[in-house]
N, C-alpha and C positions, 0 to 999 in steps of 0.2 A: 346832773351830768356835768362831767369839766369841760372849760371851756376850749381844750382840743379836741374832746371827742363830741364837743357841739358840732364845732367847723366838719371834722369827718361825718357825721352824720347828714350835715346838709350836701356832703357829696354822694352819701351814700341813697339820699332824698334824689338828689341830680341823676344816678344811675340810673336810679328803679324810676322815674320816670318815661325816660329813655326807651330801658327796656319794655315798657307800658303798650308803646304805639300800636307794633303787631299783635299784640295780643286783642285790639278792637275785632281783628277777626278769629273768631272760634274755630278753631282748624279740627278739634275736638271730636265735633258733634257731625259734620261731614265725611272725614276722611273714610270713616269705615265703608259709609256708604259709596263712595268716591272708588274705595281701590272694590268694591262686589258690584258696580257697572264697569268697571273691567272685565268680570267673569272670574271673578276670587269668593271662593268660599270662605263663610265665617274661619273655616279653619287654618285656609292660608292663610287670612288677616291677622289671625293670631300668631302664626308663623313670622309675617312680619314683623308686628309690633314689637316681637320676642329680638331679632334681627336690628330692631332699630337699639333695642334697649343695651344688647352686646357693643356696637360702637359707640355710642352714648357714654356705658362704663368705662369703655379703654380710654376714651377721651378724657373724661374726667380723671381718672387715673395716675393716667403718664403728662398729664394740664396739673394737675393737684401735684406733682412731687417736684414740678420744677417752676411753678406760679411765681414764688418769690422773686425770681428773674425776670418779669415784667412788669411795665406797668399796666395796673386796673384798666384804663382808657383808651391805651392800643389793642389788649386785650378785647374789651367788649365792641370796640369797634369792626376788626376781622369777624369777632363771633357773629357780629349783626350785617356783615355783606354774606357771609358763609350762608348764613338763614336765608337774604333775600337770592341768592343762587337755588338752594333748595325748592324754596316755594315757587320760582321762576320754572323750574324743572319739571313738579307734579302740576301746573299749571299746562306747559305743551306736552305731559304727557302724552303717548297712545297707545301703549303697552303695560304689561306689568313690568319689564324690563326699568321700562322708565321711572316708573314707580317707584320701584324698590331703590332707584339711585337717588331721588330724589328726598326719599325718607332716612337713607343712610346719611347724605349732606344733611339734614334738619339736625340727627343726633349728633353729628359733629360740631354744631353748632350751639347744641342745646349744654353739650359739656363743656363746651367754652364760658359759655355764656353764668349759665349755675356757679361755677367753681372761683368764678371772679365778682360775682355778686355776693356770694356769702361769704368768703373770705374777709373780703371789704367791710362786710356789714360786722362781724364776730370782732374786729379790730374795732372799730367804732365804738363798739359799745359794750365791749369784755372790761372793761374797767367802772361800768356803773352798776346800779342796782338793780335793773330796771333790764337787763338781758332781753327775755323772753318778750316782755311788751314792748324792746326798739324791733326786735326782728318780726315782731306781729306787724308794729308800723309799716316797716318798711317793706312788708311782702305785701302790707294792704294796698300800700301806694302802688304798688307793681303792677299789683291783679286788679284795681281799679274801674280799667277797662272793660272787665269779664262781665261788668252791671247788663249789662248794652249789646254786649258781641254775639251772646248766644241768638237772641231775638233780629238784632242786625244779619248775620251768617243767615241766619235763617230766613230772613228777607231775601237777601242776594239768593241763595240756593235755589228759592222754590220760585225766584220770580225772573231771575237775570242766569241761572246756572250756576253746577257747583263748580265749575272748571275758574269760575271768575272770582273763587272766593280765594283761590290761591293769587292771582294777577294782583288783586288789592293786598295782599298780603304780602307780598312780594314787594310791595312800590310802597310799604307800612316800612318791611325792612330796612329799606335803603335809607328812607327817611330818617329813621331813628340812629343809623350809621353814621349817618351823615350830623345830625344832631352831636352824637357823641364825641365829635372830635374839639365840638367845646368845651366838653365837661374836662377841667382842672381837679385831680384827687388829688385829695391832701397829703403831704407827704409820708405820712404816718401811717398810711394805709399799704404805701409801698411796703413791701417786705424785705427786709437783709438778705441776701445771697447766700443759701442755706445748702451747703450739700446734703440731701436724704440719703444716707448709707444705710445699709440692713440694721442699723443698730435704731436708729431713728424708729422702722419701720414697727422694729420689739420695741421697744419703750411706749411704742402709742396705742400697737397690740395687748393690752390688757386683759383682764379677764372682763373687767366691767365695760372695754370698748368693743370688744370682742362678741359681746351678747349682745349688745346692742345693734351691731352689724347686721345678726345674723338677724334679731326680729326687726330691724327696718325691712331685709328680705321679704319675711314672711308677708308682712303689712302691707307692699309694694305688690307684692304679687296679687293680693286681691285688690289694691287699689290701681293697679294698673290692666287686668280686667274686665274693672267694671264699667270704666267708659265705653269704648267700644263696644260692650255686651249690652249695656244700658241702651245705647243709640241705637242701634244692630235691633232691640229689643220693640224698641217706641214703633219705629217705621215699619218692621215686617211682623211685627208679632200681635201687636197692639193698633196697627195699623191709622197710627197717628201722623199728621204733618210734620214736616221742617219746623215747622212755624211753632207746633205745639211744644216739639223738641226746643227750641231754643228757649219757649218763654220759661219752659221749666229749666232748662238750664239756667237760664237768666234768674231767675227764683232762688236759687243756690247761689250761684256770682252773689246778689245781693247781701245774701245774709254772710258769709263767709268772710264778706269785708269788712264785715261789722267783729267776727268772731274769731277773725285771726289776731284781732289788737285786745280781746277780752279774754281769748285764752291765754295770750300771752300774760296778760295780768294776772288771771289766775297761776298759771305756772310760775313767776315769779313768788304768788302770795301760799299756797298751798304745795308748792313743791312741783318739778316739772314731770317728774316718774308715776307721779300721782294723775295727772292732765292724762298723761299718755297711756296708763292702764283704762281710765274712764272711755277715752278715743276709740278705743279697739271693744271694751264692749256696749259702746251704744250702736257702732257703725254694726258692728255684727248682729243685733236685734233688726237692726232697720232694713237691712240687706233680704233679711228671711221675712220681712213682710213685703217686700216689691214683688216678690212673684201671687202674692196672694190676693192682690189689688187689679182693678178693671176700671178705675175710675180714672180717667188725668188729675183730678184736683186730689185726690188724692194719693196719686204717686206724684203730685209737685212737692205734695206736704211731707213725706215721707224723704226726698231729698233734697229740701230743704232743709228740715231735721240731720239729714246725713253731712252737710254741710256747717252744722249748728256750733259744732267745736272742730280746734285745726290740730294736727299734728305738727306740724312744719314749728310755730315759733316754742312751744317746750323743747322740741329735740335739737335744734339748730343752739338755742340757748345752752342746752345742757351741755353739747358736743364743744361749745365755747368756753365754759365753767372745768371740762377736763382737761385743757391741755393750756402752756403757753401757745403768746400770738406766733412764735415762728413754726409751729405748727398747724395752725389752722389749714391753710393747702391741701396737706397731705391730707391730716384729719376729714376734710369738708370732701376732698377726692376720694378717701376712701369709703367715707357714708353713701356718698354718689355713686360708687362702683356695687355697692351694697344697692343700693333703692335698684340699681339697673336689671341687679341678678334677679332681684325680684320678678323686676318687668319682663326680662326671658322667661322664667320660667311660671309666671301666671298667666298671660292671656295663649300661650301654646297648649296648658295640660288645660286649662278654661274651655277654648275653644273646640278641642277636644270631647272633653266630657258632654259640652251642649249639643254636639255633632253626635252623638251615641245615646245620650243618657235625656233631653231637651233642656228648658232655659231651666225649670225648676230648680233639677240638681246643680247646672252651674251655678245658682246663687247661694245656692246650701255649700256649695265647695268655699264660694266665697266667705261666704258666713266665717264658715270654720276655721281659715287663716286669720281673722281678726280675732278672733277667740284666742288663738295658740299667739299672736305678739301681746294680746293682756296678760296671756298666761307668763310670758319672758321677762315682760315689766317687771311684773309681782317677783320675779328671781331676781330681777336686776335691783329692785327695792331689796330686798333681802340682803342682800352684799353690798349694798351702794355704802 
């Protein structure tokens, strides 16, 4: 690595710490539960989630085409008071009204937040060899915290209230906000003053970006889903603890932070397209054995496994390797607009299908969408 994209990388080290803090609490593995003691059915939850994922995209979106005109650090600092407003909000909840505004500020924040973190990160380290395993480091650094949070949340939940695990989430945020206004990026990381014209938008519209969009979608929609169904799943279905829910959760944090820096390795050493067909059909074997399991210890292992290899550092690398850096923005905004359409339209026709059809065939729905992004890989390999 050169010795400029050393210095950026230890900013990039400085962000994602940063951003680290709130994520001690697993907002995750509660919320679903959180907004069906309001009196919301599995299916409005999914109506929601679908709702937060729409503002989420547009933020990244119309953030990703005009990014280059700010810097990283004022950036992440609004995104991180934005969050601690949110969490403040579904914290004095008392309605769904409340709710729903409080989840809509998180996605506004979550677009901010994303679209200046990978930006930053794809500049750093677009000029080395080693792409796919800096962006595995630096999302390990990130998610770090996830070791601890599930089994933590899940302390606070079941012994102090879920209503508290937003308060501490809240006062994570500000903390980290507040952190960030020391963090110095390098200047390199700033981006030129780019007008994105419609011509910008064709050029990066590709055929081989284009597919890729469209199976992040696919991929997005079962992974976004499956949390909420999985947790939805533990507590009323299976009728396990907070407590059990988190340490499984926690089980997955563990390994993921091991396996977001070893697939990146892989995806640099075997090819990223390759990572990412394997991703989609391990996840889709492991999906169709959760419904068929009755045991905890072994639905830990089975998503633990599901955790076992990452998505995130192959595809972030690869989206790096396609474009120059004055594109990254747009590029990173429009993958983001993509992962969101996802998340509208999986946990809505999800939560549906479980509402009519029970969990079984929701997970067989899921299944089947990770099946159809290996199947896109394989085209997108084909043309690559």
């Amino acid at each position: 690595m050169k010795e400029d994209s050393r210095g950026s990388f230890r900013s990039i080290v400085a962000i994602s710490i940063s951003i680290s803090l709130p994520a001690l609490m697993s907002i995750g593995i509660v919320l679903p539960n959180y907004m069906a003691s309001m009196g919301l059915s599995i299916a409005a939850i999914g109506y929601l989630y679908s709702i937060r994922a729409v503002v989420r995209a547009l933020t990244r979106l119309l953030y990703g085409a005009v990014q280059a005109k700010f810097p990283s650090e004022k950036s992440l600092f609004i995104g991180m008071l934005v969050r601690c407003l949110a969490f403040y909000i579904l914290f004095t909840a008392s309605n769904t009204a409340l709710i729903a505004t409080g989840i809509l500020v998180l996605a506004v924040s979550e677009g901010l937040i994303e679209v200046t973190f990978l930006s930053a990160t794809a500049q750093a380290l677009t000029d080395t060899a080693a792409t796919a395993l800096g962006f595995g480091l630096a999302l390990s650094i990130r998610q770090s915290p996830t070791i601890i949070a599930p089994v933590l949340t899940g302390y606070i939940a079941d012994f102090i209230g879920l209503g508290n695990v937003f308060a501490i989430a809240s006062i994570l945020s500000l903390t980290s906000a507040l952190i960030s206004l020391k963090i110095q990026v390098d200047g390199q990381i700033r981006r030129k003053e780019i007008g994105h014209s419609m011509r910008s938008f064709r050029r990066i519209l590709n055929k081989k970006f284009t597919l890729l969009l469209i199976a992040t979608s696919i991929f997005f929609a079962s992974i976004s889903s499956f949390q909420p169904v999985f947790s939805y799943w533990i507590i009323n279905e299976m009728k396990l603890s907070y407590a059990i829910l988190g340490l499984i959760v926690s089980i997955g944090s563990f390994i993921a932070l091991f396996s977001r820096i070893y697939t990146g390795y892989l995806a640099d050493r075997f090819g990223c397209i390759n990572i990412l067909i394997l991703v989609g059909f391990l996840r889709s074997i492991l999906v169709l054995m959760l419904p068929l399991s009755n045991n905890a210890w072994i639905i830990a292992s089975i998503y633990a496994l599901r955790r076992s290899i990452m998505a995130a550092p192959p595809r972030n690398a690869l989206i790096a390797n396609m474009f120059p850096p004055e594109h990254y923005g747009l590029a990173y905004g429009l993958i983001g607009a993509s992962i969101d359409i996802g998340r509208i339209i999986g946990p809505a026709i999800t939560g549906l299908i479980i509402d009519s059809y029970g969990f079984h065939m929701g997970f067989i729905f899921m299944a089947i969408l990770l099946a159809l992004f290996s199947l896109a890989m394989l085209i997108l390999k084909s043309i690559a």
